[in-house]
Legacy VTK file of the C-alpha trace (Angstrom):
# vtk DataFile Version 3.0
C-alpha trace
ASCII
DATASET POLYDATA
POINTS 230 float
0.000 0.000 0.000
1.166 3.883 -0.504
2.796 4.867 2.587
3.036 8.692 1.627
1.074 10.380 4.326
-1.781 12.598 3.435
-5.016 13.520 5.194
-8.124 12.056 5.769
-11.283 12.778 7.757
-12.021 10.554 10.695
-15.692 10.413 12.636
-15.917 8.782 15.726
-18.988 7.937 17.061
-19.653 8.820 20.595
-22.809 6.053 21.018
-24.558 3.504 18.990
-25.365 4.373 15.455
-28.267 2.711 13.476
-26.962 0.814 10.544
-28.555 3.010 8.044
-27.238 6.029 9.252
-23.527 4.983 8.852
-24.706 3.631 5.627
-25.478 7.073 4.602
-22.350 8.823 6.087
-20.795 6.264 3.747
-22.574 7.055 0.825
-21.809 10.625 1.010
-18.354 10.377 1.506
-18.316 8.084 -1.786
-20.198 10.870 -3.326
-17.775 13.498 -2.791
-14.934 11.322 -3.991
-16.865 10.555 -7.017
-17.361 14.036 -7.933
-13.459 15.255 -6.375
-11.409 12.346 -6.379
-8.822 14.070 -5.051
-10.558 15.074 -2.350
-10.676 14.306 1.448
-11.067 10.572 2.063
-13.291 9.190 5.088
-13.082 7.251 8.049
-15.922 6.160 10.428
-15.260 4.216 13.774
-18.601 3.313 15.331
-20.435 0.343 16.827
-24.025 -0.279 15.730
-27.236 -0.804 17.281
-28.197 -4.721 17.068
-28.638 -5.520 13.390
-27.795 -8.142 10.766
-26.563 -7.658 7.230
-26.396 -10.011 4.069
-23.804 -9.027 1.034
-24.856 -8.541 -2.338
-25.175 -12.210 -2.992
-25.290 -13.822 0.389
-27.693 -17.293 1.007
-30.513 -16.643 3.446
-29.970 -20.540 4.059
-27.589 -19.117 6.722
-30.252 -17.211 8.347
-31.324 -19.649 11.485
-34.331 -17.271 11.303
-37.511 -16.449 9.383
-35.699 -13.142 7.285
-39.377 -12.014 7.819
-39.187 -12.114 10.891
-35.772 -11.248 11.930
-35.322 -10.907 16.064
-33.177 -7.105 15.083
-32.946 -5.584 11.925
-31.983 -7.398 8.528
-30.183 -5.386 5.741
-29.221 -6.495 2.658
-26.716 -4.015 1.286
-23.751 -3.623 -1.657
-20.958 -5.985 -0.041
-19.507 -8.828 -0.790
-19.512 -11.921 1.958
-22.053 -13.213 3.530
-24.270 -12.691 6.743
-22.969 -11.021 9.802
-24.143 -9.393 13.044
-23.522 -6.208 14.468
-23.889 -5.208 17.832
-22.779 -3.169 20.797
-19.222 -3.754 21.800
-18.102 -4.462 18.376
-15.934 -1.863 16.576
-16.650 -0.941 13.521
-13.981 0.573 10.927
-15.769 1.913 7.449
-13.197 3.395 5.283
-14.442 5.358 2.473
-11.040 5.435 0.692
-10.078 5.943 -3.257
-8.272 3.170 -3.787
-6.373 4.426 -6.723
-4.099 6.025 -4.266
-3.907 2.685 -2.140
-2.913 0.173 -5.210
-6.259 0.262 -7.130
-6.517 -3.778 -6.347
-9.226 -4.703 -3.972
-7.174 -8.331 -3.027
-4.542 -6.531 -1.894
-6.964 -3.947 -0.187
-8.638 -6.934 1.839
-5.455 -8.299 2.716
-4.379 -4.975 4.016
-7.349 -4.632 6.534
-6.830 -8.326 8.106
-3.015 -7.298 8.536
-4.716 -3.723 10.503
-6.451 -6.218 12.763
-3.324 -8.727 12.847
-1.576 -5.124 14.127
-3.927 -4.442 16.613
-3.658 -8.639 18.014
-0.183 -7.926 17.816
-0.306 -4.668 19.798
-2.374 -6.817 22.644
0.051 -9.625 22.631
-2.585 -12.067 21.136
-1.352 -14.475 17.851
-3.557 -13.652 15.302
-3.614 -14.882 12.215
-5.573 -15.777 8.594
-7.052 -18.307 7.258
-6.977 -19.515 3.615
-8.900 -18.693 1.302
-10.902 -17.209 3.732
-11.418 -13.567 4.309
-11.101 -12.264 8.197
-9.147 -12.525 11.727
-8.974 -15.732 13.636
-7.770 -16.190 17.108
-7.228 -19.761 18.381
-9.170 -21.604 16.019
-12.268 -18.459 16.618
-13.264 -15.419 13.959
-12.361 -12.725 15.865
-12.880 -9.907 12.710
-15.011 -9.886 10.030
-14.109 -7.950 6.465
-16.540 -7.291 4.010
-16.011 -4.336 1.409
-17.975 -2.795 -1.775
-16.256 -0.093 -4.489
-17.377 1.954 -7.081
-14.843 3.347 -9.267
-12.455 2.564 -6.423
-13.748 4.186 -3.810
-14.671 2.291 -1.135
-17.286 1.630 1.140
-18.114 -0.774 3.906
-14.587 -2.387 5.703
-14.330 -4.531 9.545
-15.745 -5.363 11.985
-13.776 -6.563 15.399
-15.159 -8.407 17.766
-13.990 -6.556 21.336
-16.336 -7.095 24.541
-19.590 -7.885 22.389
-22.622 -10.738 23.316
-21.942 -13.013 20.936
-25.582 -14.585 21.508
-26.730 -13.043 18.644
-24.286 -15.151 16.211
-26.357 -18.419 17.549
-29.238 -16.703 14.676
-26.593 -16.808 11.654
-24.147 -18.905 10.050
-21.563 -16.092 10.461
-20.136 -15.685 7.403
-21.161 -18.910 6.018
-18.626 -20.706 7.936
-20.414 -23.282 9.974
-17.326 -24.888 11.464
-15.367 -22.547 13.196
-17.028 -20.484 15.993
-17.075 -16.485 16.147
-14.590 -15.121 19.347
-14.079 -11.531 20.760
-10.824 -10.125 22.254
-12.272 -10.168 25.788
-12.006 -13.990 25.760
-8.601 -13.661 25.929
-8.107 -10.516 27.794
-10.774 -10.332 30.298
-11.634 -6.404 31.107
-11.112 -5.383 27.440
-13.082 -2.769 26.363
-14.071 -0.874 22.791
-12.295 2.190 24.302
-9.265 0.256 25.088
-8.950 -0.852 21.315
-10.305 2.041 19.298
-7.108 4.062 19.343
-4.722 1.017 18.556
-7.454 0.174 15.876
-7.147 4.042 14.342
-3.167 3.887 14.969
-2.995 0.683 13.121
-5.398 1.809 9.887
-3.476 5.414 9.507
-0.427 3.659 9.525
-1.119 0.617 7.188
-2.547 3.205 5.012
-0.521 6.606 5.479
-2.978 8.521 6.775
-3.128 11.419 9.102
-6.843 11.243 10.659
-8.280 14.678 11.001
-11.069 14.118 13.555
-14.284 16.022 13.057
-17.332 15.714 15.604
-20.236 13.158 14.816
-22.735 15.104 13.184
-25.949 15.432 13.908
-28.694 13.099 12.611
-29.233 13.885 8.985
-26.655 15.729 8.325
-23.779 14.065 6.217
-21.646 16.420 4.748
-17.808 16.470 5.079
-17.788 20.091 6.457
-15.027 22.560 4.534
LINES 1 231
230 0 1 2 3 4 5 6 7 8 9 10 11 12 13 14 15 16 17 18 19 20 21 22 23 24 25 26 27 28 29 30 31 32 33 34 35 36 37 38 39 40 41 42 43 44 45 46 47 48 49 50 51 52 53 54 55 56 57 58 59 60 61 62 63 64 65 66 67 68 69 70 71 72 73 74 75 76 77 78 79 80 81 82 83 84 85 86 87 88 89 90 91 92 93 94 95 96 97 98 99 100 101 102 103 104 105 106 107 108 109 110 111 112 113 114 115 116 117 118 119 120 121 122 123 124 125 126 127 128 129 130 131 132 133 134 135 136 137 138 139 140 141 142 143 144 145 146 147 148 149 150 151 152 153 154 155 156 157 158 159 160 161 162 163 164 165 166 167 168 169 170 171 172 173 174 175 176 177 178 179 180 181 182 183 184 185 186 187 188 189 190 191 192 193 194 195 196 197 198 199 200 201 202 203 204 205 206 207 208 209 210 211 212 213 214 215 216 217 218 219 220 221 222 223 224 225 226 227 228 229
């Protein structure tokens, strides 16, 4: 990836966000880079309100519910992957990026976001590692990170999800992933105490340096409102 340092706008969510509203933060930040590619690029860190979401193509044979009757919200939105769960005490990084100026090659762009969660494993002592042919973080034999990402014209939307101090109940409702043989994990397993505010600045460190980025933080804005600012 292109290590030459340049700005981008981070927004960090102070409490839970509804999926669709960091959906839409998304979307305008892809917006903007459509229409100024060499704009500012964008970075969200937030954890969602309870909700599941199936990729572009995803099987609702993983669903262990009625997808009419889902027990929190069910989304299906413009990633790949399959179905995963969001909840409280799971981060969630959503890089809106144009990916011509990070090697315009969206393998090499998945790979790069494991190795930002392998960094942050690293930075907690805990042996992360991949799996083949497999996209995501495992820890001991247990998905600790989902990665799921969508582009148009290169510019990214969608990105990870890290499993920190979450209830992984609501897993028991999905085949995570579509991987029905190896169990989803959080950090806290392994380092009991660990919280989201614990991890979100090694999480940020780790993406602005994997990435060359200097995050400019700007506040959360208020509901509706999606612009970038100046």
């Amino acid at each position: 990836m292109d290590r030459t340092t340049a700005d981008a706008i981070l927004r960090e969510a102070p409490a839970l966000v509804p999926f669709e509203q960091g959906l839409a933060q998304q979307r305008a930040g892809l917006q903007r880079l459509l229409a100024e590619p060499t704009g500012p690029e964008l970075v969200l860190l937030l954890e969602h309100e309870p909700c599941y979401t199936l990729g572009r193509g995803a099987n609702t044979a993983f669903l262990r519910f009625d997808p009419a009757d889902p027990p929190h919200p069910l989304l299906r939105i413009d990633r790949g992957g399959e179905v995963t769960h969001h909840c409280p005490g799971q981060l969630v990084l959503y890089p809106v990026l144009n990916l011509q100026r990070h090697g315009a090659d969206l393998h090499l762009y998945l790979r790069a976001l494991e190795q930002v969660v392998l960094d942050v494993l690293d930075a907690l002592a805990l042996p992360g590692e991949r799996s083949t042919g497999q996209t995501g973080v495992w820890l001991e034999g247990r998905k600790v990170a989902a990665i799921g990402v969508g582009a148009r014209r290169w510019i990214s939307q969608h990105g990870l999800a890290l499993n920190v101090d979450c209830d992984l109940a609501g897993f028991a409702a999905i085949v995570p992933c579509g991987i029905s043989d190896r169990p989803v994990g959080r950090l806290a397993d392994w380092i009991p105490g660990l919280s989201g505010a614990q991890v979100r600045p090694l999480l940020l460190d780790a993406f602005a340096a994997r990435f060359g980025l200097r995050l400019i933080r700007q506040p959360w804005p208020a509901l509706g409102d999606c612009s970038l600012g100046a």
